[in-house]
DSSP file (Angstrom, degrees, kcal/mol; ACC not computed):
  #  RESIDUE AA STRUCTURE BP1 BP2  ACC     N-H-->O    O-->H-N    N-H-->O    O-->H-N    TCO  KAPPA ALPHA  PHI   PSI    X-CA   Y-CA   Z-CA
    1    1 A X     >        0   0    0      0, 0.0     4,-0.6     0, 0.0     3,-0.3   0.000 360.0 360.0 360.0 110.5   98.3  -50.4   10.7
    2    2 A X  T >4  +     0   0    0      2,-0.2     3,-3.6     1,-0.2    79,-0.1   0.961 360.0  62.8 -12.9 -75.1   99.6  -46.7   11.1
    3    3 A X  T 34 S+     0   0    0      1,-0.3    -1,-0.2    79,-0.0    78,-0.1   0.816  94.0  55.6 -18.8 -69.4  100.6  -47.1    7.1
    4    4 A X  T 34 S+     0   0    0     -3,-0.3    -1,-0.3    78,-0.1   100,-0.2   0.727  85.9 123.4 -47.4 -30.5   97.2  -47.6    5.7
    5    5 A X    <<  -     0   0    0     -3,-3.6     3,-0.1    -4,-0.6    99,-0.1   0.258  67.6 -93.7 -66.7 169.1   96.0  -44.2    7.3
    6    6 A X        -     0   0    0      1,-0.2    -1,-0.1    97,-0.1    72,-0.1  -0.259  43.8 -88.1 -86.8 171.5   94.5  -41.8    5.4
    7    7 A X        -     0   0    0     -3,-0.1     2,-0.5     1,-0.1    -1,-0.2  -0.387  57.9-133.4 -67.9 132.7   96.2  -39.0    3.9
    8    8 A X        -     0   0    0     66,-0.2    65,-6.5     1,-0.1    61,-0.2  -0.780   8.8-155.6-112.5 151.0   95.9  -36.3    7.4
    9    9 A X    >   -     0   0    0     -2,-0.5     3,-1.4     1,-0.3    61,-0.2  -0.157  21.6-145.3 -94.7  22.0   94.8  -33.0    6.5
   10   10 A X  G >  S-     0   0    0     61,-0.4     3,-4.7     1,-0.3    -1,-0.3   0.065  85.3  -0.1  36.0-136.7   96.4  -31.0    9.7
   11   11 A X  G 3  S+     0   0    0      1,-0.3    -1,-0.3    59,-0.2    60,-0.1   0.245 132.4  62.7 -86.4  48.1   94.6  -28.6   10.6
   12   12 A X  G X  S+     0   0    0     -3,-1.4     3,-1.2    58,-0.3    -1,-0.3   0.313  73.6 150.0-131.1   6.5   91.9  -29.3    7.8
   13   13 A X  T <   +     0   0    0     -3,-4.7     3,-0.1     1,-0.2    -5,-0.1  -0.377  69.4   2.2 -30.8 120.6   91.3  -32.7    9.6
   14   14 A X  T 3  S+     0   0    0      1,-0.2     2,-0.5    -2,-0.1    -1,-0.2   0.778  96.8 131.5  30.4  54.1   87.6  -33.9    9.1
   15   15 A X    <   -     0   0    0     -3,-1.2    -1,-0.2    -6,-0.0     4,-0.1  -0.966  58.7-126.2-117.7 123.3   86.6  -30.9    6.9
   16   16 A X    >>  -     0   0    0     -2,-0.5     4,-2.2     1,-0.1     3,-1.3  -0.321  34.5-104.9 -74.4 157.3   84.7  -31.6    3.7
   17   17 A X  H 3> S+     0   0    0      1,-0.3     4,-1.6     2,-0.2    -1,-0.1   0.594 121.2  63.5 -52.8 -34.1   86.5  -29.9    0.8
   18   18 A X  H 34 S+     0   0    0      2,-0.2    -1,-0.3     3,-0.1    -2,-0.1   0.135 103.1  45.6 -87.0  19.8   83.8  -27.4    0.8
   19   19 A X  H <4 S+     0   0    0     -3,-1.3    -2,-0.2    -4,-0.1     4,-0.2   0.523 109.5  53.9-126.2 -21.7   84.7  -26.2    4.2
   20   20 A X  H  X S+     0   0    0     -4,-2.2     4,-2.4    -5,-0.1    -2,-0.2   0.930 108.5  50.2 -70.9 -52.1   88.2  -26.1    3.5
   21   21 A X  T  < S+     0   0    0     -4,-1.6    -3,-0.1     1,-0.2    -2,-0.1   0.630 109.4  46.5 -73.3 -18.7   87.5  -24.0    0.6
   22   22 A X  T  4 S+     0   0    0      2,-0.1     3,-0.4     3,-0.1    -1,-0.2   0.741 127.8  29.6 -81.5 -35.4   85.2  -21.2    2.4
   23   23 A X  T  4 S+     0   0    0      1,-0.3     2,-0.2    -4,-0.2    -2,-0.2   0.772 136.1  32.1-101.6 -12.1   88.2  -20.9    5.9
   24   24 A X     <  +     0   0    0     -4,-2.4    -1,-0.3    -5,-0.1     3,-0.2  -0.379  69.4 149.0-145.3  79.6   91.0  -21.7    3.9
   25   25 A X  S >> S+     0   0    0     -3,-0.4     3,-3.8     1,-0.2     4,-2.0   0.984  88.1  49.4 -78.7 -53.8   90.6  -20.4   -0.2
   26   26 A X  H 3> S+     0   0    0      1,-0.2     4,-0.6     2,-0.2    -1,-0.2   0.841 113.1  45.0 -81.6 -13.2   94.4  -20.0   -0.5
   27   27 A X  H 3> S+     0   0    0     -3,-0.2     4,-0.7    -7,-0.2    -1,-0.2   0.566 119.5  47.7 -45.9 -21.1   95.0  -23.8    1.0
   28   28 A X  H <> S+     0   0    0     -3,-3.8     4,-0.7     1,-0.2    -2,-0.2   0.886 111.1  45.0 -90.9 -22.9   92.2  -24.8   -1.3
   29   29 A X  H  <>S+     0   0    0     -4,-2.0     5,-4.2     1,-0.2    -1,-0.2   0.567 111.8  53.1 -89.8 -13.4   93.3  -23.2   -4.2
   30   30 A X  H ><5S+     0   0    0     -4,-0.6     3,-0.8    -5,-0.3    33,-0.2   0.763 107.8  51.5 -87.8 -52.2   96.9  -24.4   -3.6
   31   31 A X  H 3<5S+     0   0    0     -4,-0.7    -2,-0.2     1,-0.3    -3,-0.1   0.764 111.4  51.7 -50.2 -35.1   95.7  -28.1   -3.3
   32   32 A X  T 3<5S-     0   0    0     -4,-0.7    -1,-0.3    31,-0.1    -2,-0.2   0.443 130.6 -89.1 -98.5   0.9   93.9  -27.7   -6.5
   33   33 A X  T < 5S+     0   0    0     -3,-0.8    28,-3.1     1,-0.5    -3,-0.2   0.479  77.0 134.3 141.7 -27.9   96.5  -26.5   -8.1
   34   34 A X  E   < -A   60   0A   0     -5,-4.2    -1,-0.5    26,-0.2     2,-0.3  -0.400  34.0-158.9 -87.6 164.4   97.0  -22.9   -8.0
   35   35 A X  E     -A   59   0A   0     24,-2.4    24,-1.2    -2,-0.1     2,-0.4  -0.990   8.4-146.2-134.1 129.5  100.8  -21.7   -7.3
   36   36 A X  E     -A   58   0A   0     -2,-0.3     2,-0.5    22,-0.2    22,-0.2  -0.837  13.5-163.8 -89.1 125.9  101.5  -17.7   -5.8
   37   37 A X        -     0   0    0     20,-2.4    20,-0.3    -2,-0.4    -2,-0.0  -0.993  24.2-120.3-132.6 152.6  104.6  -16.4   -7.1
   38   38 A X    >   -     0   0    0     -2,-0.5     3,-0.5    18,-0.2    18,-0.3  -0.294  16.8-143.9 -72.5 137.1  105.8  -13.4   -5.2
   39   39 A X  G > >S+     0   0    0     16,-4.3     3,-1.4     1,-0.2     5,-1.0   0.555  88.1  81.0 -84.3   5.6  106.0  -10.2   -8.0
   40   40 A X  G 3 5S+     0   0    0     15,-0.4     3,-0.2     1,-0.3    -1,-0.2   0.308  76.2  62.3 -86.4  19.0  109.1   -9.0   -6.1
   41   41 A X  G < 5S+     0   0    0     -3,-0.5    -1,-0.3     1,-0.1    -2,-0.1   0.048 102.6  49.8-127.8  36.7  111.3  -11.2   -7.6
   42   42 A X  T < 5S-     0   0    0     -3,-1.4    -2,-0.2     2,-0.1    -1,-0.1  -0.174 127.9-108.0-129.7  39.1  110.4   -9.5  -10.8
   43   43 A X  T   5S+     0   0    0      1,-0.2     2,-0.6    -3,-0.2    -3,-0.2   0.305  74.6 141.1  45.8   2.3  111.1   -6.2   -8.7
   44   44 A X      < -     0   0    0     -5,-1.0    -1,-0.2    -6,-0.1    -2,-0.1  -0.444  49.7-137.2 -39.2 103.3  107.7   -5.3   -8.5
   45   45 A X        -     0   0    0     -2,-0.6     2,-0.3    -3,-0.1    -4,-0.0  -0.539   8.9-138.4 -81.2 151.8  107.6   -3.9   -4.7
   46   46 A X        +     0   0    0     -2,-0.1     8,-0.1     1,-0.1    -1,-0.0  -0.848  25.7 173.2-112.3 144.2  104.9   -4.8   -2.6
   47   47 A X        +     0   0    0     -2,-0.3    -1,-0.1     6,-0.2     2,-0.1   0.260  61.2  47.9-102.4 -13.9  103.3   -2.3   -0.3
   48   48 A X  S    S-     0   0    0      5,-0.1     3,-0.1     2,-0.0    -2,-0.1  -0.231 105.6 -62.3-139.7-153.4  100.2   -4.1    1.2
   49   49 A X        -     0   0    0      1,-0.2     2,-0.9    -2,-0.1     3,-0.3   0.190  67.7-117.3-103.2  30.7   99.5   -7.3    2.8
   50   50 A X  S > >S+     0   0    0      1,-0.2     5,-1.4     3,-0.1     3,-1.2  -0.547  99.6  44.1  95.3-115.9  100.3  -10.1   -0.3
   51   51 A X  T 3 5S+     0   0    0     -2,-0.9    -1,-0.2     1,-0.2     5,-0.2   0.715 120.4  36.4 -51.4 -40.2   97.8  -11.9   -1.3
   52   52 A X  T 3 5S+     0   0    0     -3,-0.3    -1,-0.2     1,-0.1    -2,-0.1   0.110 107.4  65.2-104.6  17.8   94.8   -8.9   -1.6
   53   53 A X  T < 5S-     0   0    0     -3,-1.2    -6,-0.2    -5,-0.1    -1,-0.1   0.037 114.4-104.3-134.0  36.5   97.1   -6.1   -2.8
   54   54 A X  T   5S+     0   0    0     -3,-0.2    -3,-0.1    -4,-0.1    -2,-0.1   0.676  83.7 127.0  74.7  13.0   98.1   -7.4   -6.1
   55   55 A X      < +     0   0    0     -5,-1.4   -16,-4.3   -17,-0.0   -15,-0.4   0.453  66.4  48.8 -79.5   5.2  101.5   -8.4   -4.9
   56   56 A X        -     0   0    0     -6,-0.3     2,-0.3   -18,-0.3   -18,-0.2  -0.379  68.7-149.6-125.8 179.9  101.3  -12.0   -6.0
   57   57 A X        -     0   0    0    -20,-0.3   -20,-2.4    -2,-0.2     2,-0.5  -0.806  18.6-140.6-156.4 133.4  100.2  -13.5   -9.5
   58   58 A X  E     +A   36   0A   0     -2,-0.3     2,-0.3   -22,-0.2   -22,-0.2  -0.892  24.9 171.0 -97.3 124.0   98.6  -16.7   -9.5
   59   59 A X  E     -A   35   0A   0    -24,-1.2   -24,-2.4    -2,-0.5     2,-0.2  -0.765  31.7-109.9-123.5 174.6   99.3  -19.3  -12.1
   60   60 A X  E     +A   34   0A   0     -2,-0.3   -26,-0.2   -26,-0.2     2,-0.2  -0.669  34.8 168.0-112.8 164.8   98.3  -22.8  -12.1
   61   61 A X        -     0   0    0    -28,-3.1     2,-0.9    -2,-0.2    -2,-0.0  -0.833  45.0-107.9-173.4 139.5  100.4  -26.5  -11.6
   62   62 A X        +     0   0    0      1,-0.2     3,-0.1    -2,-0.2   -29,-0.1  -0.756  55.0 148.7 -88.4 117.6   99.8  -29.5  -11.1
   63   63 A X     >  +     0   0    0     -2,-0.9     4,-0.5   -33,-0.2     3,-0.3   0.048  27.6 111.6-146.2 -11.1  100.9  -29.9   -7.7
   64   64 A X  T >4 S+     0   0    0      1,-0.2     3,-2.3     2,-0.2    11,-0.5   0.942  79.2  60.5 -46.3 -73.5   98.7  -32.8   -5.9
   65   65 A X  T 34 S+     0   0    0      1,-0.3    10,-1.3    53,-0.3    11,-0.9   0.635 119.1  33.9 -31.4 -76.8  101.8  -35.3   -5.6
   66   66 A X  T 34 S+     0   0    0     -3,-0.3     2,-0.6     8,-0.2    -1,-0.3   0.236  81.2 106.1 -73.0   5.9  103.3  -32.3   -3.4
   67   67 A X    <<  -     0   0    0     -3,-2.3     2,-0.4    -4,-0.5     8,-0.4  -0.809  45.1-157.1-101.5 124.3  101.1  -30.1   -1.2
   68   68 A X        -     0   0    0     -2,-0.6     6,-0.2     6,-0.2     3,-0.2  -0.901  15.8-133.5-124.1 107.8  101.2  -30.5    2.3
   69   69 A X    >   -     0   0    0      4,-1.4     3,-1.1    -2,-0.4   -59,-0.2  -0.293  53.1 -69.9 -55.6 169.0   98.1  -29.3    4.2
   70   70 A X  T 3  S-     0   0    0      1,-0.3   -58,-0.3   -61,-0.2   -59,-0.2   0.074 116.9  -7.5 -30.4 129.0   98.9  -27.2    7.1
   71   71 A X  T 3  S+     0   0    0    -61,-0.2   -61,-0.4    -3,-0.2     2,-0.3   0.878 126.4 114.5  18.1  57.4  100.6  -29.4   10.3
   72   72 A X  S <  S-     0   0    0     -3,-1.1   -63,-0.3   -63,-0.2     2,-0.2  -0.894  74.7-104.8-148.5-170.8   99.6  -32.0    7.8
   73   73 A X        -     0   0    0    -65,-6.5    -4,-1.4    -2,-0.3     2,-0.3  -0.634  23.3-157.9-105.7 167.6  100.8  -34.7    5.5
   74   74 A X    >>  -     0   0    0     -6,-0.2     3,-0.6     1,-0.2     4,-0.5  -0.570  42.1 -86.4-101.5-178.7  101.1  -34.6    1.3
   75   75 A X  H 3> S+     0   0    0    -10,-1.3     4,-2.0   -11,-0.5     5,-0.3   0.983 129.1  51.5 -63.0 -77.6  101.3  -37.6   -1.1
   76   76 A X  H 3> S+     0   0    0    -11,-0.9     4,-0.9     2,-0.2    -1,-0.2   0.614 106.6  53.2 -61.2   0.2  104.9  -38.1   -1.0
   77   77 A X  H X4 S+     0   0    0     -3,-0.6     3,-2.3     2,-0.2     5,-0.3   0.731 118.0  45.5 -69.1-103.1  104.9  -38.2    3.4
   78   78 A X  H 3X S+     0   0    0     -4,-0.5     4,-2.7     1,-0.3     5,-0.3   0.489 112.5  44.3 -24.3 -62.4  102.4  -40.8    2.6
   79   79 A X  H >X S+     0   0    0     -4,-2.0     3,-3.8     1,-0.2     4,-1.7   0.956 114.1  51.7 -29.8 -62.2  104.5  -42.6   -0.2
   80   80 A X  H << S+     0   0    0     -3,-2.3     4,-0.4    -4,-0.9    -1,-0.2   0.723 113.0  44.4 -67.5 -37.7  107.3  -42.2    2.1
   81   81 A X  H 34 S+     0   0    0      1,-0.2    -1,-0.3   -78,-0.1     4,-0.3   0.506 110.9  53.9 -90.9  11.5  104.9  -44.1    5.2
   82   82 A X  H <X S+     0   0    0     -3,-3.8     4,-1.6    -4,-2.7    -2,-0.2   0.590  87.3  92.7-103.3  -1.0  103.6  -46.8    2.8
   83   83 A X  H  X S+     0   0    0     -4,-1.7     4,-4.1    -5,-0.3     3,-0.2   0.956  90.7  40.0 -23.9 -72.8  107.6  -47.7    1.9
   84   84 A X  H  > S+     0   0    0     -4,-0.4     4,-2.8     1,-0.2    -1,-0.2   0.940 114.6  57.8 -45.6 -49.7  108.0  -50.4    4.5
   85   85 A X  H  > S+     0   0    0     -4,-0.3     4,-3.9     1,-0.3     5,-0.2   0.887 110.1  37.7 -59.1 -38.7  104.4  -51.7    3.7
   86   86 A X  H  X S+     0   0    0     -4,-1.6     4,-1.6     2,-0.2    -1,-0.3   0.896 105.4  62.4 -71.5 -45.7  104.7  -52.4    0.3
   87   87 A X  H  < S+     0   0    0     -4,-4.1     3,-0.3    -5,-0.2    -2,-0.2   0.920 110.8  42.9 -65.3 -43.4  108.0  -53.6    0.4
   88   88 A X  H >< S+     0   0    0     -4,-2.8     3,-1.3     2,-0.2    -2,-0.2   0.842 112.4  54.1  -3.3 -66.4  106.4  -56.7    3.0
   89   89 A X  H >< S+     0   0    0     -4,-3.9     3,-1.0     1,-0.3    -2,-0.2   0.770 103.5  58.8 -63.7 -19.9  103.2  -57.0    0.4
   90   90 A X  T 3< S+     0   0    0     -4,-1.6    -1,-0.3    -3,-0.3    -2,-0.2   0.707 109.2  45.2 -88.6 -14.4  106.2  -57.6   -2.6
   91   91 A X  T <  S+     0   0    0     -3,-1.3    -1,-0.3    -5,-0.2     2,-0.2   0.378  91.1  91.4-113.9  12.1  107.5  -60.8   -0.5
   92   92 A X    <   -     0   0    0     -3,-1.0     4,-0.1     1,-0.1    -3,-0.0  -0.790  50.0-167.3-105.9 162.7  104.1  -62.8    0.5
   93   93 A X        +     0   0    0     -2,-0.2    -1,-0.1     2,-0.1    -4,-0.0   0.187  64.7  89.4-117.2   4.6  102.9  -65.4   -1.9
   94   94 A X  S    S-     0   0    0      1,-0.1     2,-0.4     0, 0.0    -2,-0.0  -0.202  90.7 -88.5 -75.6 179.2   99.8  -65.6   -0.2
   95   95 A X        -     0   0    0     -2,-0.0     2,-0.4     2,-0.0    -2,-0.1  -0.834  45.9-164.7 -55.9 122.0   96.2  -63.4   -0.9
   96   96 A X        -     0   0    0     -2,-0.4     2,-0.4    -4,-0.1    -7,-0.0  -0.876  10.9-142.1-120.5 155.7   96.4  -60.4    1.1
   97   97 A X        -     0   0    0     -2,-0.4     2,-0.6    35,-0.0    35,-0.0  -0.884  17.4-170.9-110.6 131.5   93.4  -58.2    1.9
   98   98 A X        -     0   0    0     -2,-0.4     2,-0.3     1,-0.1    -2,-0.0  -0.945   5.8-179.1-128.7 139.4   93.8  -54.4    2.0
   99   99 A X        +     0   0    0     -2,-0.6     2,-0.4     0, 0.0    -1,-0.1  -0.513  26.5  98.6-134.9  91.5   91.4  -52.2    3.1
  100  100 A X        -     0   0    0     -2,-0.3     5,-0.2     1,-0.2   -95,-0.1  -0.956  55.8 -36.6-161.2 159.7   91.8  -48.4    3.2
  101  101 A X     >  -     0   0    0     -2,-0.4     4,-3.3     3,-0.1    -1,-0.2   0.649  50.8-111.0  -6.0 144.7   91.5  -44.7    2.0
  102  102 A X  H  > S+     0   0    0      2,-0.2     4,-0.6     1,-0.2     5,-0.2   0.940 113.7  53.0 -62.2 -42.7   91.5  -43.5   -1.6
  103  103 A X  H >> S+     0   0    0      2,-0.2     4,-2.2     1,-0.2     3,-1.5   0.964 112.4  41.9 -73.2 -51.9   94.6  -41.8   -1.3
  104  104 A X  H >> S+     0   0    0      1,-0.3     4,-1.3  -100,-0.2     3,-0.8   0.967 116.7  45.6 -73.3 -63.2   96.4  -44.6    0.0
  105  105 A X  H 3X S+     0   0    0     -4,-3.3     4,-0.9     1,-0.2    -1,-0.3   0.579 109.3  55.4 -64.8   0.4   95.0  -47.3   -2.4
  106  106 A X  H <X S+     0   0    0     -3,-1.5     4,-2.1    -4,-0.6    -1,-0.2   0.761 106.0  53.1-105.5 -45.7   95.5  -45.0   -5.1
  107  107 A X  H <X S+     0   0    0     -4,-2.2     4,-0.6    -3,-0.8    -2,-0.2   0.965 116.1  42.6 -38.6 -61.9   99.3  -44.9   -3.9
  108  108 A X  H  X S+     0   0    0     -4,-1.3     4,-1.1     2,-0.2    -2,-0.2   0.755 109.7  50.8 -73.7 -24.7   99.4  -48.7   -4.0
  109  109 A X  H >X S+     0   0    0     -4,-0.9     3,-1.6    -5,-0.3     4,-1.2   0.991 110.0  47.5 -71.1 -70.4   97.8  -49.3   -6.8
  110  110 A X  H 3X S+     0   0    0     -4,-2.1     4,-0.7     1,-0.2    -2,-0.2   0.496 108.1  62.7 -28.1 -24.1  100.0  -46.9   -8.8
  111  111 A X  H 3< S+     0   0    0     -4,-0.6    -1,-0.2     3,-0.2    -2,-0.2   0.771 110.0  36.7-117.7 -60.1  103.0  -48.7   -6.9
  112  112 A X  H << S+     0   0    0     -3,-1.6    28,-0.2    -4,-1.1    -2,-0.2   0.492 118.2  52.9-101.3   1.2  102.1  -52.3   -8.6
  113  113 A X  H  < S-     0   0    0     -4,-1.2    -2,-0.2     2,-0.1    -1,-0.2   0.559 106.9-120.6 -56.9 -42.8  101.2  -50.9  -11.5
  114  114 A X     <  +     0   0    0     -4,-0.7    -3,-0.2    -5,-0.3    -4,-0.1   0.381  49.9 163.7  95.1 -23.7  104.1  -48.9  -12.4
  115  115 A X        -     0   0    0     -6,-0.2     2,-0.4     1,-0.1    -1,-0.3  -0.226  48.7-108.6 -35.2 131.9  102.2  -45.7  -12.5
  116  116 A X    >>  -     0   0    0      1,-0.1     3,-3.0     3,-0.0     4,-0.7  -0.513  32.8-124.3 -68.0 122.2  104.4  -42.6  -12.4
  117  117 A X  T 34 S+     0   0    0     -2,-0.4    -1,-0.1     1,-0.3   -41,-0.1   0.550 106.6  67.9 -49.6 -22.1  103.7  -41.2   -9.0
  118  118 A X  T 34 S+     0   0    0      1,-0.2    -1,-0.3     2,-0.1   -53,-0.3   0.737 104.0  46.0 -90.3  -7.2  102.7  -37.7  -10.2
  119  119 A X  T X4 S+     0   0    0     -3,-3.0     3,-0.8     1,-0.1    -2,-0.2   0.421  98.0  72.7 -88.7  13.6   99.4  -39.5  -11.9
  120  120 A X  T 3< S+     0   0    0     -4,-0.7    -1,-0.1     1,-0.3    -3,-0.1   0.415  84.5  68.8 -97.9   1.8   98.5  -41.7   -8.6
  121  121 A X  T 3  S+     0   0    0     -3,-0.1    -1,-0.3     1,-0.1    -2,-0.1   0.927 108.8  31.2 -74.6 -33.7   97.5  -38.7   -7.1
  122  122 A X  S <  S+     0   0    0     -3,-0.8    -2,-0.2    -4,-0.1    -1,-0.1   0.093  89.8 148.1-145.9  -6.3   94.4  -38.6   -9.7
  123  123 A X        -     0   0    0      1,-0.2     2,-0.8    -4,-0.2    -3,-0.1  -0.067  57.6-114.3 -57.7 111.9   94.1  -42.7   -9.9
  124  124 A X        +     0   0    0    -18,-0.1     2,-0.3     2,-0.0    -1,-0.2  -0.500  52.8 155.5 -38.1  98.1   90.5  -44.0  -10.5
  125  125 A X        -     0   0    0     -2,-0.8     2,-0.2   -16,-0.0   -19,-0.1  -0.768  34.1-146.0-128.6 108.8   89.7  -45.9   -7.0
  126  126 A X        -     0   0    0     -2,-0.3     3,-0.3     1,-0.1    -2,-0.0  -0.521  17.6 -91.2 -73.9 150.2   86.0  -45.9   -6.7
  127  127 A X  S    S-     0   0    0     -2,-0.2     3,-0.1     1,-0.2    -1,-0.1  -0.178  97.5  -8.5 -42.2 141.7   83.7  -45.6   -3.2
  128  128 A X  S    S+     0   0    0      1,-0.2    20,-1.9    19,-0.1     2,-0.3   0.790  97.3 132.2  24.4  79.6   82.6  -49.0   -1.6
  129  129 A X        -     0   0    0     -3,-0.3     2,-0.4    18,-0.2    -1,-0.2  -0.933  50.3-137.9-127.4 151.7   83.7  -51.2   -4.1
  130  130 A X  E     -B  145   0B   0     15,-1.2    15,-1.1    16,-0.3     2,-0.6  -0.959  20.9-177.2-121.0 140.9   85.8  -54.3   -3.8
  131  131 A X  E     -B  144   0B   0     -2,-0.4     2,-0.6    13,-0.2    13,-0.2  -0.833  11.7-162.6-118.6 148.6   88.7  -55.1   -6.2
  132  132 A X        -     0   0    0     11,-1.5     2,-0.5    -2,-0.6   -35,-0.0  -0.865  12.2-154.2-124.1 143.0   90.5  -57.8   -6.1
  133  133 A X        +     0   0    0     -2,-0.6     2,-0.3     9,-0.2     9,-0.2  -0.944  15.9 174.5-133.1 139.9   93.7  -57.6   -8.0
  134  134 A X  E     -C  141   0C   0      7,-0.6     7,-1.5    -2,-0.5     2,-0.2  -0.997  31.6-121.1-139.3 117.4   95.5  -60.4   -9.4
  135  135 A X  E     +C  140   0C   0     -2,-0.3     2,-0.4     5,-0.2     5,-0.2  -0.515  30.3 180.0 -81.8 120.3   98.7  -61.1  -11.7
  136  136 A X  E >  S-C  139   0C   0      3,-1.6     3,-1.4    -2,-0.2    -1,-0.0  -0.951  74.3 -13.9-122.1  97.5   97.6  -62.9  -14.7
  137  137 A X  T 3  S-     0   0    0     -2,-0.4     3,-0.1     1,-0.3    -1,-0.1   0.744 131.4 -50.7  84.9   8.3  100.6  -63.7  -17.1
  138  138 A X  T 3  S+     0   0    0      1,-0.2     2,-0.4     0, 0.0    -1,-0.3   0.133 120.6 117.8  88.6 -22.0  103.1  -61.1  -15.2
  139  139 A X  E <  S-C  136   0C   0     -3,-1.4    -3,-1.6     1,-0.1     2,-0.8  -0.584  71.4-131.0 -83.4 139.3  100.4  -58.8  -15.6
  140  140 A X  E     +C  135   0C   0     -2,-0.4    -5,-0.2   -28,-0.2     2,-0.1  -0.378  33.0 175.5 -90.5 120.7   98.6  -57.2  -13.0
  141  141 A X  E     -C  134   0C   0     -7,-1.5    -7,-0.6    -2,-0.8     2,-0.3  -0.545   9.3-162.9 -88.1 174.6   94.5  -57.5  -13.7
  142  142 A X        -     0   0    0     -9,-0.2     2,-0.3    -2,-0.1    -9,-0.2  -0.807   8.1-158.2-121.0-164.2   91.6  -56.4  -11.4
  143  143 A X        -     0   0    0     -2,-0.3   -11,-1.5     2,-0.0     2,-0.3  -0.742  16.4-149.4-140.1 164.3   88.0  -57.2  -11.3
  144  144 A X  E     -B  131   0B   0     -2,-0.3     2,-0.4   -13,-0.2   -13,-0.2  -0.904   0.9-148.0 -61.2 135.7   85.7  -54.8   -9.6
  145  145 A X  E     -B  130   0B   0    -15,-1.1   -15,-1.2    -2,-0.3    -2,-0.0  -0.673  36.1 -95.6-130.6 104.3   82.4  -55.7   -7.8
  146  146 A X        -     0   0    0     -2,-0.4   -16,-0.3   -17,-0.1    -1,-0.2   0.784  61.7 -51.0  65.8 151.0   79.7  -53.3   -7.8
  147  147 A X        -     0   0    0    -18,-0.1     2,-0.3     1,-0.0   -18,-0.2  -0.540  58.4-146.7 -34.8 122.9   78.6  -50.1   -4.8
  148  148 A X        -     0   0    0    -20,-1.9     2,-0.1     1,-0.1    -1,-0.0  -0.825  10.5-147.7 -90.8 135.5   78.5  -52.3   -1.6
  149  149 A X    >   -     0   0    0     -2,-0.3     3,-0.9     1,-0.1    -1,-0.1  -0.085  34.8 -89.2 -93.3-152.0   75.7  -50.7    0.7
  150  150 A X  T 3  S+     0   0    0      1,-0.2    -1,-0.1    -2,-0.1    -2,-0.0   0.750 126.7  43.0 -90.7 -21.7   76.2  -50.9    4.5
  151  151 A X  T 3  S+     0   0    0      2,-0.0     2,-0.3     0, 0.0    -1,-0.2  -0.005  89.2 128.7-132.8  46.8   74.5  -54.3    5.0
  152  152 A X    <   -     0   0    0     -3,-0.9     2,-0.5     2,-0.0    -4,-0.1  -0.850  48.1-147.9-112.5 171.4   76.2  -55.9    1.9
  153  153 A X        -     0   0    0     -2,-0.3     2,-0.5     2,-0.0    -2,-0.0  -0.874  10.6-166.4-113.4 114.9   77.9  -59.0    2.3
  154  154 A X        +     0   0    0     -2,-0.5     2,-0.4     2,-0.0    -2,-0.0  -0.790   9.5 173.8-116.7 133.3   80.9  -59.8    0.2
  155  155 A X        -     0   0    0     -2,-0.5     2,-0.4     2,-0.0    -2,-0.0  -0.993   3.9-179.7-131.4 152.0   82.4  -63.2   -0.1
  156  156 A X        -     0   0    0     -2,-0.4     2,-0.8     2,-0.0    -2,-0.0  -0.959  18.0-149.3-148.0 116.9   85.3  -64.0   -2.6
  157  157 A X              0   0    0     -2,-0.4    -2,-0.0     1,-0.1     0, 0.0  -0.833 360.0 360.0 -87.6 104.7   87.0  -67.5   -3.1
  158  158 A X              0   0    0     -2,-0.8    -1,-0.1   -63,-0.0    -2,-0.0   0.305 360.0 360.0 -41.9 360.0   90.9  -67.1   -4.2
């Protein structure tokens, strides 16, 4: 399913975070947080090229929920392509199996949870785990089971 895909990173597509941050510091710094505000709209005029002639001031925000790499997507495009899916997962009465990216599970999990949508950027999903999540009372529980290695085998009875 299209939905499930991971959050894409334009043109920072299959670049580790530390390769983004050496070819693209003001994309990294932006991702992480940092905000530029122009000093000419405190009439400070600028003379130079922006960013390395002091024509900016950087302050910090948290900003994940919005920041859209480069020809790329943010958390809310991603909210926006997991609409349809979720609304689906909210009418079966069956077990469903999901299997996908941190960003996106962190989306859906925040989703049936009730998490405010600017902390599901920041959502605890740990690597190769499986959770199985289950409404217990109207509430929703999980269970976690352990790092799975490449040649583990996971079987789970509903």
């Amino acid at each position: 399913l299209r939905n499930l895909d991971e959050i894409y990173a334009g043109v920072c597509d299959g670049m580790t975070y530390e390769e983004i941050e050496a070819n693209y510091p003001e994309e990294f710094a932006l991702r992480n947080g940092a905000f530029l505000f122009p000093l000419s709209i405190y009439g400070v005029e600028s003379t130079g090229n922006g960013l390395t002639d002091g024509s900016y001031f950087l302050t910090f925000t948290e900003n994940k929920l919005g920041y859209r790499y480069p020809r790329g997507e943010s958390y809310l495009d991603v909210i926006s392509r997991l609409d349809p899916l979720v609304q689906e997962l909210e009418s079966y009465q069956e077990p469903v199996l999901i299997v996908g990216h941190q960003g996106v599970l962190r989306l859906i999990y925040a989703y049936f949870t009730g998490m405010d949508r600017t902390e599901a950027c920041n959502a605890s999903i740990p690597l190769n785990t499986v959770r199985v999540y289950f409404y217990l009372h109207l509430y929703l529980h999980f269970r976690t089971y352990g790092q799975l290695d490449d040649d583990d085998v996971f079987l789970y009875s509903y």
